[in-house]
PyMOL CGO cylinders between C-alpha atoms (Angstrom):
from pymol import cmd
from pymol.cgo import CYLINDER

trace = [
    CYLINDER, 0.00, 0.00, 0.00, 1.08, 3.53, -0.69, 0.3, 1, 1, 1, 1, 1, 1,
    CYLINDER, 1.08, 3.53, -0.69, 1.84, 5.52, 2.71, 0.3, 1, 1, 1, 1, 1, 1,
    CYLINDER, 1.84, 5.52, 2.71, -0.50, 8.72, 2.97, 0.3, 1, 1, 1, 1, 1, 1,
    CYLINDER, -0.50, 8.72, 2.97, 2.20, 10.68, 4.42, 0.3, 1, 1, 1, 1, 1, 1,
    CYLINDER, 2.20, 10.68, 4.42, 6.05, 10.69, 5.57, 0.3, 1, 1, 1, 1, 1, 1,
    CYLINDER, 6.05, 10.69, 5.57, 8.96, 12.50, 6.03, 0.3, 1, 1, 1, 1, 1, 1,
    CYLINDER, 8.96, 12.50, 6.03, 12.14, 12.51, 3.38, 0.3, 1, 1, 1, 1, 1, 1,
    CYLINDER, 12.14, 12.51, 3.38, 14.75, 15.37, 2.49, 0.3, 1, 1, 1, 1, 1, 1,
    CYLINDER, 14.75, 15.37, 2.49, 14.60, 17.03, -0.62, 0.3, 1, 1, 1, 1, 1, 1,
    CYLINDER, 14.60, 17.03, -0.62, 18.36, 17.64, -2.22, 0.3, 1, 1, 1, 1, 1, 1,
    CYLINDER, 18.36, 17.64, -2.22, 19.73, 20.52, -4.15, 0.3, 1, 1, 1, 1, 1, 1,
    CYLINDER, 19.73, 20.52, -4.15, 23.34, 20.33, -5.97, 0.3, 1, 1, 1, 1, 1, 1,
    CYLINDER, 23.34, 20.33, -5.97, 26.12, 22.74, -5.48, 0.3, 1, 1, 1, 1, 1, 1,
    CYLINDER, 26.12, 22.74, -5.48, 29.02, 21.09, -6.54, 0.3, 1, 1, 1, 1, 1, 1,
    CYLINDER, 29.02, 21.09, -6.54, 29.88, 18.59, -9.09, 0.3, 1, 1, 1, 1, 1, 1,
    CYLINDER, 29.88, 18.59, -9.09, 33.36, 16.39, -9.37, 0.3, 1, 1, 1, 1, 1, 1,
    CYLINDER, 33.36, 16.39, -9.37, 35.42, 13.37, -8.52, 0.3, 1, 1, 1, 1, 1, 1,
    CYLINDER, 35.42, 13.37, -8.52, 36.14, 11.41, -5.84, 0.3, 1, 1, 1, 1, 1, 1,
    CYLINDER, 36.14, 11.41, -5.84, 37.18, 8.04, -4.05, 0.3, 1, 1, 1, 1, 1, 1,
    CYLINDER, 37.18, 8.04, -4.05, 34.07, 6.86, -3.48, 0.3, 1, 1, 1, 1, 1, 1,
    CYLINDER, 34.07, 6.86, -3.48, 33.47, 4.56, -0.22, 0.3, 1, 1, 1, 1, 1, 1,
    CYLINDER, 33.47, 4.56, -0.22, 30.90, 2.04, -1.66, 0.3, 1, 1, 1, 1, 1, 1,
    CYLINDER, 30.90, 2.04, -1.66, 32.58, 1.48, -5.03, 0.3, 1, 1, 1, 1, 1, 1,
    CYLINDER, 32.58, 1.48, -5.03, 35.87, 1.53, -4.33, 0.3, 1, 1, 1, 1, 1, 1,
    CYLINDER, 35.87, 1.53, -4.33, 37.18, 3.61, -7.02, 0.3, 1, 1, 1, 1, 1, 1,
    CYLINDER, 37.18, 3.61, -7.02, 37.39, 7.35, -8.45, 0.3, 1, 1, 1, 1, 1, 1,
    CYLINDER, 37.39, 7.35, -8.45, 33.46, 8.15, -9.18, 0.3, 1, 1, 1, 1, 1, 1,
    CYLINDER, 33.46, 8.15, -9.18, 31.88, 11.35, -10.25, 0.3, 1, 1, 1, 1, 1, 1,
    CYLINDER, 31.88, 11.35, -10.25, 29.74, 12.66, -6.84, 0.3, 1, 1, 1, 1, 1, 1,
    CYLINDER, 29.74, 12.66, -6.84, 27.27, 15.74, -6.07, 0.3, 1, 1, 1, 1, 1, 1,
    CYLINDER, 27.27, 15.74, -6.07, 27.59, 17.53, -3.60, 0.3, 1, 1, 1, 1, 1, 1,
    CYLINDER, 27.59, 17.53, -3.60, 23.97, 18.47, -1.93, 0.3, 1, 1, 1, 1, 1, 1,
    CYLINDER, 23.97, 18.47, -1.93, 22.79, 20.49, 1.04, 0.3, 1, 1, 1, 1, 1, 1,
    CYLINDER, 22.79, 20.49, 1.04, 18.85, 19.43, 1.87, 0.3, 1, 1, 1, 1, 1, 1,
    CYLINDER, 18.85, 19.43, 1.87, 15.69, 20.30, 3.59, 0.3, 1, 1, 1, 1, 1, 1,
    CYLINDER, 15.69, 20.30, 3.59, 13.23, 17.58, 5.41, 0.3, 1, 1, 1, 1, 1, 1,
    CYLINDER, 13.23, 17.58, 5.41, 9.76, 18.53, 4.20, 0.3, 1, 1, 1, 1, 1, 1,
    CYLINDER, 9.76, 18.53, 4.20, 6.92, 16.55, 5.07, 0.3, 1, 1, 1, 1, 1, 1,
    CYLINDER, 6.92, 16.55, 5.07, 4.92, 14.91, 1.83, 0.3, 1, 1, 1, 1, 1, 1,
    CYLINDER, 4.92, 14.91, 1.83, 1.36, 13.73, 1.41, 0.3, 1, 1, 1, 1, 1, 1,
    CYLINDER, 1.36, 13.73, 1.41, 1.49, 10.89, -1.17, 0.3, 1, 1, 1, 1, 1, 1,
    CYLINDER, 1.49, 10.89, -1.17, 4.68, 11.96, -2.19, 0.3, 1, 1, 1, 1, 1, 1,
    CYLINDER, 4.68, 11.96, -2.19, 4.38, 15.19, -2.31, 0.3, 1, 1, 1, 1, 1, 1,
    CYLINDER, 4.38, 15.19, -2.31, 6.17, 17.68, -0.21, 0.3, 1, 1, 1, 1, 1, 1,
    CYLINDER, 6.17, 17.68, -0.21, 3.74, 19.88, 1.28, 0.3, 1, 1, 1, 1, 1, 1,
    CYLINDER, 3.74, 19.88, 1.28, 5.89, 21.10, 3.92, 0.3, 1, 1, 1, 1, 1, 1,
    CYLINDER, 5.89, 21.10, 3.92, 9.12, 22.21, 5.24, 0.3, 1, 1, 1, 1, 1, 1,
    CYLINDER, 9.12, 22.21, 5.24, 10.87, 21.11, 8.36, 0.3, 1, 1, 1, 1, 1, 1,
    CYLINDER, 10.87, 21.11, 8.36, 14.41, 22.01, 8.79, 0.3, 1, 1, 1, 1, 1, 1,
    CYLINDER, 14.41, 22.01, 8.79, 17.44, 21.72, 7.03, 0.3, 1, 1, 1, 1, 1, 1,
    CYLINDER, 17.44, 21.72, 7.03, 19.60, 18.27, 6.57, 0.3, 1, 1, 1, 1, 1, 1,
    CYLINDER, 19.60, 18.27, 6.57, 23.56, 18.11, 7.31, 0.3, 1, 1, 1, 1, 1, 1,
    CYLINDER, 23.56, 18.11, 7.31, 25.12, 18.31, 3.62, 0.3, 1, 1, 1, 1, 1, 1,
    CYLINDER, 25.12, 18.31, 3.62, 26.40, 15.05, 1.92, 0.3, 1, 1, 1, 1, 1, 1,
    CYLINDER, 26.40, 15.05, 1.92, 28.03, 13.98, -1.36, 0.3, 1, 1, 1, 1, 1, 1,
    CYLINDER, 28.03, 13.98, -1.36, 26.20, 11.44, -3.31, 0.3, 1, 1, 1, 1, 1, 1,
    CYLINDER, 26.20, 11.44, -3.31, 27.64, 9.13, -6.00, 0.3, 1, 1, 1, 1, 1, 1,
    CYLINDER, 27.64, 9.13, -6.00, 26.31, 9.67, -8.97, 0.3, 1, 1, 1, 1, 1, 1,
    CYLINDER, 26.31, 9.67, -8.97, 27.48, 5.56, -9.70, 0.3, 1, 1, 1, 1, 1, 1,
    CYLINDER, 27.48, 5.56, -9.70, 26.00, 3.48, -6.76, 0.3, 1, 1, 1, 1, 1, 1,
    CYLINDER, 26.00, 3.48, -6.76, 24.18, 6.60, -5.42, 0.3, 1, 1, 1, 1, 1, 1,
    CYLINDER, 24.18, 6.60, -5.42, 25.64, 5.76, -2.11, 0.3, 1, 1, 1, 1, 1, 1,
    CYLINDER, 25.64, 5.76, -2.11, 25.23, 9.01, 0.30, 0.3, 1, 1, 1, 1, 1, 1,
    CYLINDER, 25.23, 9.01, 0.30, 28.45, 9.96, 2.51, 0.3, 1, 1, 1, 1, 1, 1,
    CYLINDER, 28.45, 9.96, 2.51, 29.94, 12.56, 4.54, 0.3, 1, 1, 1, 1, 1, 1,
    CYLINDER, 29.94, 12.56, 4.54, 31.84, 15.71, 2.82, 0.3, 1, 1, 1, 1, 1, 1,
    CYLINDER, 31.84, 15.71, 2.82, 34.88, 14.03, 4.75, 0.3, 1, 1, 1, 1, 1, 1,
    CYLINDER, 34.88, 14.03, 4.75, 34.84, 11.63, 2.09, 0.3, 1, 1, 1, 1, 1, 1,
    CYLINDER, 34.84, 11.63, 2.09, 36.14, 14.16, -0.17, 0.3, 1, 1, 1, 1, 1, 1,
    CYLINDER, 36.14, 14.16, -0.17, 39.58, 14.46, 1.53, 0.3, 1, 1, 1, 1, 1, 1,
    CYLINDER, 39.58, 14.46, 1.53, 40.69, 11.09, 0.26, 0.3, 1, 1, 1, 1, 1, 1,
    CYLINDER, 40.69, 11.09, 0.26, 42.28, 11.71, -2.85, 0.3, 1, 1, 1, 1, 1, 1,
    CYLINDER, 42.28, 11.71, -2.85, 41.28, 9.83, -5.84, 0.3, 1, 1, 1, 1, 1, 1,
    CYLINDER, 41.28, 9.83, -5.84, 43.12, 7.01, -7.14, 0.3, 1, 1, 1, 1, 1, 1,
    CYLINDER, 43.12, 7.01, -7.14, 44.40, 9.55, -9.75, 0.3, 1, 1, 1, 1, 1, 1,
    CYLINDER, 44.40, 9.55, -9.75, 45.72, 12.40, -7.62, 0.3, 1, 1, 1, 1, 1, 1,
    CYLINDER, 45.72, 12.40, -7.62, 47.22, 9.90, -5.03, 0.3, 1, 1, 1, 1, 1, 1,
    CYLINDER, 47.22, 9.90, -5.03, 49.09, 8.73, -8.30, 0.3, 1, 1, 1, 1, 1, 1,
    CYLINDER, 49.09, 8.73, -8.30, 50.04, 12.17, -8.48, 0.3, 1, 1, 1, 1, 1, 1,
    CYLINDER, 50.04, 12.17, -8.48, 51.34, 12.55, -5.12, 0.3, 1, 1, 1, 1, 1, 1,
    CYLINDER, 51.34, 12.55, -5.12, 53.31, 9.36, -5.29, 0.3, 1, 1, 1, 1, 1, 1,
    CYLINDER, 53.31, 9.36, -5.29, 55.55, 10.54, -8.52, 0.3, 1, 1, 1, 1, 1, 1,
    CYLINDER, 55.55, 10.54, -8.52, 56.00, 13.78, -7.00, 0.3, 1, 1, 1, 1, 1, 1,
    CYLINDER, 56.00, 13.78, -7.00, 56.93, 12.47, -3.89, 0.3, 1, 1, 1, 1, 1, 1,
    CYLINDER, 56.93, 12.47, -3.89, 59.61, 9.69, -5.75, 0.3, 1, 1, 1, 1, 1, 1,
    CYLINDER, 59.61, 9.69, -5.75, 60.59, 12.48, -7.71, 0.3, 1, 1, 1, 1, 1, 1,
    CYLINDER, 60.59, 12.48, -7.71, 61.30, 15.39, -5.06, 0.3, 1, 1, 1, 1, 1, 1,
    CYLINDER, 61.30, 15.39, -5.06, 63.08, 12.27, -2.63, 0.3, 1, 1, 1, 1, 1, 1,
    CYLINDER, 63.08, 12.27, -2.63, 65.60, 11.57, -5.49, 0.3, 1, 1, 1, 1, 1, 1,
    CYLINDER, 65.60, 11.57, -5.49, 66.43, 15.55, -6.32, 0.3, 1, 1, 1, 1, 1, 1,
    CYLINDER, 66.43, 15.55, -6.32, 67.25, 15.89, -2.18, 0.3, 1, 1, 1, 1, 1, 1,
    CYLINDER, 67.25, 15.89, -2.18, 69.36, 12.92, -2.07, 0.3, 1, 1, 1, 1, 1, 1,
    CYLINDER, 69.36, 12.92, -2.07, 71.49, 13.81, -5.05, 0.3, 1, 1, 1, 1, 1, 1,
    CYLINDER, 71.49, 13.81, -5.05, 71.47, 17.18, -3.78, 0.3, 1, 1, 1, 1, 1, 1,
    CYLINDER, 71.47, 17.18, -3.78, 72.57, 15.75, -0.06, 0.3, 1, 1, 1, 1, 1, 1,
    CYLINDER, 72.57, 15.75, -0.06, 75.36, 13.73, -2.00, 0.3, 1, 1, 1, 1, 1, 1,
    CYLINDER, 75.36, 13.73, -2.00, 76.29, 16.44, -4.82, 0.3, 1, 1, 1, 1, 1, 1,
    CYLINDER, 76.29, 16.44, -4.82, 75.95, 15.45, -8.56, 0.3, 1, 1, 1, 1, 1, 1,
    CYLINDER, 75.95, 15.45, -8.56, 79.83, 14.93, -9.08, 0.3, 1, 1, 1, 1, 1, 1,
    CYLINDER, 79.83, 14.93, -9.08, 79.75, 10.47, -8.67, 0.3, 1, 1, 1, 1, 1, 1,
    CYLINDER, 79.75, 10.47, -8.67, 78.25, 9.47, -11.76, 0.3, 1, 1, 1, 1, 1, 1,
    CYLINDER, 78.25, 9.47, -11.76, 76.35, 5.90, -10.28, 0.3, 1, 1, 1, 1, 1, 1,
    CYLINDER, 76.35, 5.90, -10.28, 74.58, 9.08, -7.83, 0.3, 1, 1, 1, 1, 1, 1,
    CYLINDER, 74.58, 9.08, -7.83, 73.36, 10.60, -11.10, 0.3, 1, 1, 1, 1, 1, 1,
    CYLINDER, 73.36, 10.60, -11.10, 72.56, 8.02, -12.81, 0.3, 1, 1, 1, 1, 1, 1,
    CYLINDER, 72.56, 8.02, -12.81, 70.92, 6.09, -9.65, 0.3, 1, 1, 1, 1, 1, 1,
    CYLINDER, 70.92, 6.09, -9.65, 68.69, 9.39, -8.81, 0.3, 1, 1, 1, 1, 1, 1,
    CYLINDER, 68.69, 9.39, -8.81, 67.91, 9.79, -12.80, 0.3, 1, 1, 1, 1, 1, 1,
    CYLINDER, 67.91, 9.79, -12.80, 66.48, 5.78, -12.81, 0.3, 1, 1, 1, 1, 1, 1,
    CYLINDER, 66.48, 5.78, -12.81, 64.49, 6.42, -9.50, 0.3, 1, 1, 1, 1, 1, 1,
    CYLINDER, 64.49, 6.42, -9.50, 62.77, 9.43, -11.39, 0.3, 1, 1, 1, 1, 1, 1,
    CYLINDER, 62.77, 9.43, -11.39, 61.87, 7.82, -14.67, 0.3, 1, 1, 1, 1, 1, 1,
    CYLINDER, 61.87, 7.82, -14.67, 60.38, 5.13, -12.87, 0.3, 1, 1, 1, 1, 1, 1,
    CYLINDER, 60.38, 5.13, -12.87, 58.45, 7.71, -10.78, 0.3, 1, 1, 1, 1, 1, 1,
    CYLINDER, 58.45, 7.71, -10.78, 56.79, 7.72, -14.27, 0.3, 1, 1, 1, 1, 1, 1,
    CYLINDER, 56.79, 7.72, -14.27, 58.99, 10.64, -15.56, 0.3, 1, 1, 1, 1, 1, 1,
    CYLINDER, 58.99, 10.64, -15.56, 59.73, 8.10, -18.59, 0.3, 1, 1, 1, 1, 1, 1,
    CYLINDER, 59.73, 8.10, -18.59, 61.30, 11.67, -20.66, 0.3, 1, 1, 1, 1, 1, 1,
    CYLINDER, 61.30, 11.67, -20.66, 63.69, 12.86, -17.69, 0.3, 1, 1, 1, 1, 1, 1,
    CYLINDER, 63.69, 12.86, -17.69, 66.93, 12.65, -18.60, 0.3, 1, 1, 1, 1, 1, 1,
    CYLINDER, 66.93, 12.65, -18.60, 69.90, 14.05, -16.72, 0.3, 1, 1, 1, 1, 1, 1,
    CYLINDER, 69.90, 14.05, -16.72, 70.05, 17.30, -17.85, 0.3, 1, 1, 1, 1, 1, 1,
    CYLINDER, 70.05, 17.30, -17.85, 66.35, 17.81, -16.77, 0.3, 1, 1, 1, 1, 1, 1,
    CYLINDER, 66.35, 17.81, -16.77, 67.17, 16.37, -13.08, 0.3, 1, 1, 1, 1, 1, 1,
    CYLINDER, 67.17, 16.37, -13.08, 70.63, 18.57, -12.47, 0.3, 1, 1, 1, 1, 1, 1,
    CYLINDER, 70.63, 18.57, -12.47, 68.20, 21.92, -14.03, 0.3, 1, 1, 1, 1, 1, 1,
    CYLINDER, 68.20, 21.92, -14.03, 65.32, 21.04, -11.40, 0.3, 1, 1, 1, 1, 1, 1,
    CYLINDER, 65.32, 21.04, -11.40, 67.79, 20.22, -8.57, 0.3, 1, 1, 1, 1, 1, 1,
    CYLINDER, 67.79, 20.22, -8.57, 69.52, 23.81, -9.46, 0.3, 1, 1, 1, 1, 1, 1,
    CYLINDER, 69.52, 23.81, -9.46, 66.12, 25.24, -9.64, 0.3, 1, 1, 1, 1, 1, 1,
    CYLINDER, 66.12, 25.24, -9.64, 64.97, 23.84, -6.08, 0.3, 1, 1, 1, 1, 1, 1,
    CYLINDER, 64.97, 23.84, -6.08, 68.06, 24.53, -4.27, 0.3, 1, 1, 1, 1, 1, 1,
    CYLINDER, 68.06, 24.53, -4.27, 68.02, 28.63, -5.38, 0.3, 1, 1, 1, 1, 1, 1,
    CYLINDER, 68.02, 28.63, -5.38, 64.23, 28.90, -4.25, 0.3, 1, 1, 1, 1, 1, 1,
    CYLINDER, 64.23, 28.90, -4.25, 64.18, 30.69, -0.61, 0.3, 1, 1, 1, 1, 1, 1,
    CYLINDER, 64.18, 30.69, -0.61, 68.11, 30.26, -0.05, 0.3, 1, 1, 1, 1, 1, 1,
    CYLINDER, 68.11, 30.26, -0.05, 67.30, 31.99, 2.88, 0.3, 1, 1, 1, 1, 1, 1,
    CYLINDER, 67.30, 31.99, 2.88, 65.88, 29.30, 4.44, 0.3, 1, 1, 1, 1, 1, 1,
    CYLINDER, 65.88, 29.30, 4.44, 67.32, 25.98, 5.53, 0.3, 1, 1, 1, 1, 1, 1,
    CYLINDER, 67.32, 25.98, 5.53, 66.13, 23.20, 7.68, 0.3, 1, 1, 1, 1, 1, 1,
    CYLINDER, 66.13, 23.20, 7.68, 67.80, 21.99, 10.91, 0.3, 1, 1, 1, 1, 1, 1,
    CYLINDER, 67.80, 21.99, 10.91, 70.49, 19.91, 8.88, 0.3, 1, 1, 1, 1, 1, 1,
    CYLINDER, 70.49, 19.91, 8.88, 71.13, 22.39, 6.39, 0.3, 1, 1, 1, 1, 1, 1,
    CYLINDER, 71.13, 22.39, 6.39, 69.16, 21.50, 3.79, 0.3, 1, 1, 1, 1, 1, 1,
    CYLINDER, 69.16, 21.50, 3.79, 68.56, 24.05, 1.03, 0.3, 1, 1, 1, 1, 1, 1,
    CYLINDER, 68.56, 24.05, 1.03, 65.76, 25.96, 1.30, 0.3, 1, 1, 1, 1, 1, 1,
    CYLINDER, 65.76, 25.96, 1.30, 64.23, 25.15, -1.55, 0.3, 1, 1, 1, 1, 1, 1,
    CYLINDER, 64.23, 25.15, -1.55, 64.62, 21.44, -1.23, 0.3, 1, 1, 1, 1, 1, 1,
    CYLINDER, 64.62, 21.44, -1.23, 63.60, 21.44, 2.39, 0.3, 1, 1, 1, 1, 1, 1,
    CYLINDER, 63.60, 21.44, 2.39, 59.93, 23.10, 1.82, 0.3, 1, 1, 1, 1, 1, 1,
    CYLINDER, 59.93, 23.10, 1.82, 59.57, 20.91, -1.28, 0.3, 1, 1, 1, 1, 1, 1,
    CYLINDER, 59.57, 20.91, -1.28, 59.87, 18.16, 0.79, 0.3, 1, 1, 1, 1, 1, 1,
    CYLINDER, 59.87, 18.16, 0.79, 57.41, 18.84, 3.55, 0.3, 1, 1, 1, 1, 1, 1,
    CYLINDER, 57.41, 18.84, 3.55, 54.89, 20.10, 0.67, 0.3, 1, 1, 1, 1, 1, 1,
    CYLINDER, 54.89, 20.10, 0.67, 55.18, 16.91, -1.24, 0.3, 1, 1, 1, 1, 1, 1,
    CYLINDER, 55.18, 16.91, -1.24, 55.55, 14.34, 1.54, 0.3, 1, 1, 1, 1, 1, 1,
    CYLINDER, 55.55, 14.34, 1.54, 53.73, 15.38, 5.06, 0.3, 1, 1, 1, 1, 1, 1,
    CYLINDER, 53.73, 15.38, 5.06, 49.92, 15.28, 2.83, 0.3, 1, 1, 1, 1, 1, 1,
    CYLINDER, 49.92, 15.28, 2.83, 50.86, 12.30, 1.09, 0.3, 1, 1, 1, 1, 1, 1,
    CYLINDER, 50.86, 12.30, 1.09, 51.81, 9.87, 4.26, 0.3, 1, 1, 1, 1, 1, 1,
    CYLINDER, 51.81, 9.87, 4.26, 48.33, 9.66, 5.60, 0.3, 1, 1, 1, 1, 1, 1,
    CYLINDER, 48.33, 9.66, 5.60, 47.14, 7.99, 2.98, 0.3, 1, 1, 1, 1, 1, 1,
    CYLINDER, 47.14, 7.99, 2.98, 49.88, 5.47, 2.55, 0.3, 1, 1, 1, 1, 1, 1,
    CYLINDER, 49.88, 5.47, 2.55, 50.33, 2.15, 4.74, 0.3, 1, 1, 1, 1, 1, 1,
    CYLINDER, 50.33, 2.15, 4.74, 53.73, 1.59, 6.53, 0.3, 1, 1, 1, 1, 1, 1,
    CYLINDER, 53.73, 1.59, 6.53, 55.46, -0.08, 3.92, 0.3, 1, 1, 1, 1, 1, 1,
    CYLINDER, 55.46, -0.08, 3.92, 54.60, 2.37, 1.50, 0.3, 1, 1, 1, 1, 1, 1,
    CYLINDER, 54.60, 2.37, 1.50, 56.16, 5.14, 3.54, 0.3, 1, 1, 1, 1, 1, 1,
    CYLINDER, 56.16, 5.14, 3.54, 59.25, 2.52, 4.24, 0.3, 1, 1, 1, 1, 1, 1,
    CYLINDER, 59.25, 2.52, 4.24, 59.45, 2.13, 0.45, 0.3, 1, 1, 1, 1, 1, 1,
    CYLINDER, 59.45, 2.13, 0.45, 59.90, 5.79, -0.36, 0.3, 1, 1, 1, 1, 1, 1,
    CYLINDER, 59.90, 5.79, -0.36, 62.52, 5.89, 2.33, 0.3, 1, 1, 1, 1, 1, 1,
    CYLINDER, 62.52, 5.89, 2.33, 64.54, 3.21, 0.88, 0.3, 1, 1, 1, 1, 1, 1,
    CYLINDER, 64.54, 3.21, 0.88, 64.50, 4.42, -2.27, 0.3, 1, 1, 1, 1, 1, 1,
    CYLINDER, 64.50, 4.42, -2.27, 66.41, 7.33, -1.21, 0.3, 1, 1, 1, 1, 1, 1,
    CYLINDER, 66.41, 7.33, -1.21, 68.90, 5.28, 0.77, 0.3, 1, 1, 1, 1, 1, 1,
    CYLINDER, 68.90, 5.28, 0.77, 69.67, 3.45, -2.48, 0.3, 1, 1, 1, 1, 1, 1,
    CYLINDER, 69.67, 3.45, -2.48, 70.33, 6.64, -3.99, 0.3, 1, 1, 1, 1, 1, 1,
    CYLINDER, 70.33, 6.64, -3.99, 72.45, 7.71, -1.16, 0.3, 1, 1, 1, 1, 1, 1,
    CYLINDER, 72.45, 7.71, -1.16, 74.41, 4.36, -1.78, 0.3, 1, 1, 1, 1, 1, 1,
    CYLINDER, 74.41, 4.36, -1.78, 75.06, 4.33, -4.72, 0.3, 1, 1, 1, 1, 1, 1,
    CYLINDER, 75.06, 4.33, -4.72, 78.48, 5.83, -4.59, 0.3, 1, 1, 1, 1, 1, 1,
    CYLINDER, 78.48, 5.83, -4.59, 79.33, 3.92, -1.46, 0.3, 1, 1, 1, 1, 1, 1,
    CYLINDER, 79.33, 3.92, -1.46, 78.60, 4.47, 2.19, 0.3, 1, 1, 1, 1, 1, 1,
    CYLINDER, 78.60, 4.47, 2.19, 76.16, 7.70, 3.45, 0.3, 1, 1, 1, 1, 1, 1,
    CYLINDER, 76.16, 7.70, 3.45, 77.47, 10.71, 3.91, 0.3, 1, 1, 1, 1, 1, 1,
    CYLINDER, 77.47, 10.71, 3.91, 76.52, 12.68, 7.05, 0.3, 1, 1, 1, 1, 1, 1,
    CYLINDER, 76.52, 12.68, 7.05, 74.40, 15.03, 4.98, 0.3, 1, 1, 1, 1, 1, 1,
    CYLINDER, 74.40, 15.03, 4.98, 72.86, 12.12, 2.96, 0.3, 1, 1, 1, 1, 1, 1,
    CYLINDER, 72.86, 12.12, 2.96, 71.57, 10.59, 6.61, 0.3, 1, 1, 1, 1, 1, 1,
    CYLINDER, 71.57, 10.59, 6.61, 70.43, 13.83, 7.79, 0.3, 1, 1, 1, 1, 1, 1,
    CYLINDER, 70.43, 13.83, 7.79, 68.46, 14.05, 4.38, 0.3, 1, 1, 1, 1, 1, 1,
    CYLINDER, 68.46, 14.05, 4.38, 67.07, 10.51, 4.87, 0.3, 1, 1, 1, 1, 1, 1,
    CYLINDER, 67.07, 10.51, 4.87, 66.20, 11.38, 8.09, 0.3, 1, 1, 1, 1, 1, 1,
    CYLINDER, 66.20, 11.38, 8.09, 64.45, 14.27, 7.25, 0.3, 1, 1, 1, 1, 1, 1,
    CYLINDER, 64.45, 14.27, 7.25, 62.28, 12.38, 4.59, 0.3, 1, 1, 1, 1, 1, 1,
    CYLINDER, 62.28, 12.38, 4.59, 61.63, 9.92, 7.48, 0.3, 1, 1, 1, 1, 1, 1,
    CYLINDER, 61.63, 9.92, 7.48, 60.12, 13.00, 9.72, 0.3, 1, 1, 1, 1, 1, 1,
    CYLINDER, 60.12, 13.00, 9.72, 58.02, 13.90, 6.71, 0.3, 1, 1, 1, 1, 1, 1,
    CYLINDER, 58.02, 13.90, 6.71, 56.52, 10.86, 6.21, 0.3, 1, 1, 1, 1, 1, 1,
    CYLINDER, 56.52, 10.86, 6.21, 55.53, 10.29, 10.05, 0.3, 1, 1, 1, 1, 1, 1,
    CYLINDER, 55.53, 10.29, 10.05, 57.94, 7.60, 10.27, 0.3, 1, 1, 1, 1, 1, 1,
    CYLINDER, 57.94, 7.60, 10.27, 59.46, 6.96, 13.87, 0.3, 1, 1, 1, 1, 1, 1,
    CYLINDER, 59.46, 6.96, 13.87, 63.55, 7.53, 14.20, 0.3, 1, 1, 1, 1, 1, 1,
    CYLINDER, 63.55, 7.53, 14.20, 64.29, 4.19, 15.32, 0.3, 1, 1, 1, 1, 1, 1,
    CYLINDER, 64.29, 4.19, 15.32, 62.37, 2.49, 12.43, 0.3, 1, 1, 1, 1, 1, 1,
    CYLINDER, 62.37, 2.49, 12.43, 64.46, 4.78, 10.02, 0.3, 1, 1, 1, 1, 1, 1,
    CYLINDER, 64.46, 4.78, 10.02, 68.01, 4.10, 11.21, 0.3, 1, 1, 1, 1, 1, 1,
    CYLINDER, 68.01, 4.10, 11.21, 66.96, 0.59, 11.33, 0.3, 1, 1, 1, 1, 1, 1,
    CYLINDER, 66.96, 0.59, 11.33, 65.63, 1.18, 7.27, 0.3, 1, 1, 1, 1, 1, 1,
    CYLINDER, 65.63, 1.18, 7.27, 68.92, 2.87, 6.50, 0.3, 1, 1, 1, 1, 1, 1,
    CYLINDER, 68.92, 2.87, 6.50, 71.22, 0.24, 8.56, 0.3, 1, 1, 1, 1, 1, 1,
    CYLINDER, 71.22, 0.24, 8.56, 69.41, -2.84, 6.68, 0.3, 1, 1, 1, 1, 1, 1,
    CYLINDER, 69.41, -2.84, 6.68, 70.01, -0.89, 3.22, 0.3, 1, 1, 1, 1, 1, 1,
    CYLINDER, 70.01, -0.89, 3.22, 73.33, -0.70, 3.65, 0.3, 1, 1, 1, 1, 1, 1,
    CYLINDER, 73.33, -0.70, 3.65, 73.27, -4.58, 3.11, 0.3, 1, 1, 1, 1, 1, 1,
    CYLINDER, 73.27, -4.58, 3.11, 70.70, -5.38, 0.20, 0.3, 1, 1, 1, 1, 1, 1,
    CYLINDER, 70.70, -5.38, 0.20, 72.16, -5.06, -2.97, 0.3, 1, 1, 1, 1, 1, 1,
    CYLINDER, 72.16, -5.06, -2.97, 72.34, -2.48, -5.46, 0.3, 1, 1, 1, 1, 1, 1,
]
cmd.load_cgo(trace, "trace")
C-alpha cells in the first residue's frame, strides 16, 4: 500500500566532481547536496521542516556519505602525489650527495623515470635540482638543507603519508637510501636528508636508522 504521508529530504546540488568513493571503491563522479526535510502527502512535499547536514552522493551506486569523504584523494591524484613524492626524494638525495659520482646521477635519474617521468633525462634532473636549491636560499632546515629542497619536501611528503600504509612510507625511504648508496657508504648530509624524509613521512627515528642500517646490506 502507498503511505498517505512521511517524512524525506529534498536535495539541491552545489558542486559537481570526482572522488574516491566509499561504496565502489574507485574514483566516481559525486554531487555535492545540502537538503531540507519537508513533510509529503502521497509523495508530495507539502511542507518544510528544517534543514539536513550536507552530503556527497555518488552519482554511480548513489551511495550518500559525509563531505569528509572528499579528503581522500582519488586514485588519480594519489598517483600524483606518489611521482611527485619519488621524484622530489631523489632531487634531495642527489642534492645531499652532490651530482659529481656518476652511479649518484645516474641512480637518482632511474628512481625518477620510474616515478613515471619516462622523458627525464639528466640534464632535466641537475636543471630542477639547481632550480629547487636557489628557491628561498634563505631558508634551511635543521640539517642544512637548502631551502628550496627542504619546503619541497614537507609540501610533497607530510599530505601524502596519511594515505599510505607503513610499507609504503618505508618504500619511499629506501629508495632514497639506495640513492644515497650508490656511490658507497652515506654521507653525514645524505643521513640527515634521509632522516628528514623519514620525519616527513611520520615515520618513527628508530624504524628509520633501522631502514637505513638494513640498506646498507641489500644489494644495489
Amino acid at each position: 500500500m502507498t503511505r498517505l504521508w512521511g517524512v524525506r529530504p529534498r536535495w539541491r546540488t552545489d558542486v559537481l566532481g570526482d572522488f574516491f568513493c566509499p561504496g565502489c571503491g574507485g574514483d566516481r563522479n559525486y554531487r555535492r547536496q545540502h537538503g531540507r526535510r519537508w513533510l509529503r502527502l502521497l509523495g508530495t512535499p507539502v511542507l518544510p521542516l528544517g534543514p539536513v547536514i550536507g552530503s556527497v552522493q555518488c552519482t554511480s551506486c548513489h551511495g550518500r556519505y559525509g563531505v569528509e569523504s572528499l579528503e581522500q584523494p582519488t586514485c588519480v591524484r594519489l598517483g600524483g602525489m606518489l611521482r611527485d613524492a619519488q621524484y622530489t626524494i631523489a632531487l634531495a638525495l642527489l642534492a645531499a650527495g652532490g651530482t659529481a659520482h656518476r652511479a649518484a646521477r645516474e641512480a637518482a635519474c632511474t628512481a625518477v623515470r620510474e616515478a613515471g617521468f619516462e622523458d627525464c633525462g639528466e640534464a632535466q634532473v641537475l636543471a630542477a635540482l639547481a632550480a629547487l636549491s636557489g628557491l628561498g636560499s634563505e631558508l634551511y632546515d635543521a640539517h642544512g638543507m637548502a631551502g628550496g629542497l627542504a619546503v619541497e619536501l614537507h609540501a610533497v611528503l607530510e599530505p601524502l603519508a596519511p594515505h599510505l600504509a607503513h610499507q609504503g612510507r618505508e618504500r619511499l625511504l629506501l629508495q632514497g637510501a639506495a640513492i644515497a648508496l650508490a656511490d658507497g657508504r652515506y654521507l653525514p648530509h645524505e643521513r640527515d636528508a634521509l632522516a628528514a624524509v623519514g620525519r616527513c613521512l611520520d615515520l618513527p627515528q628508530s624504524r628509520v636508522g633501522a631502514l637505513l642500517e638494513a640498506a646498507t646490506r641489500a644489494p644495489y
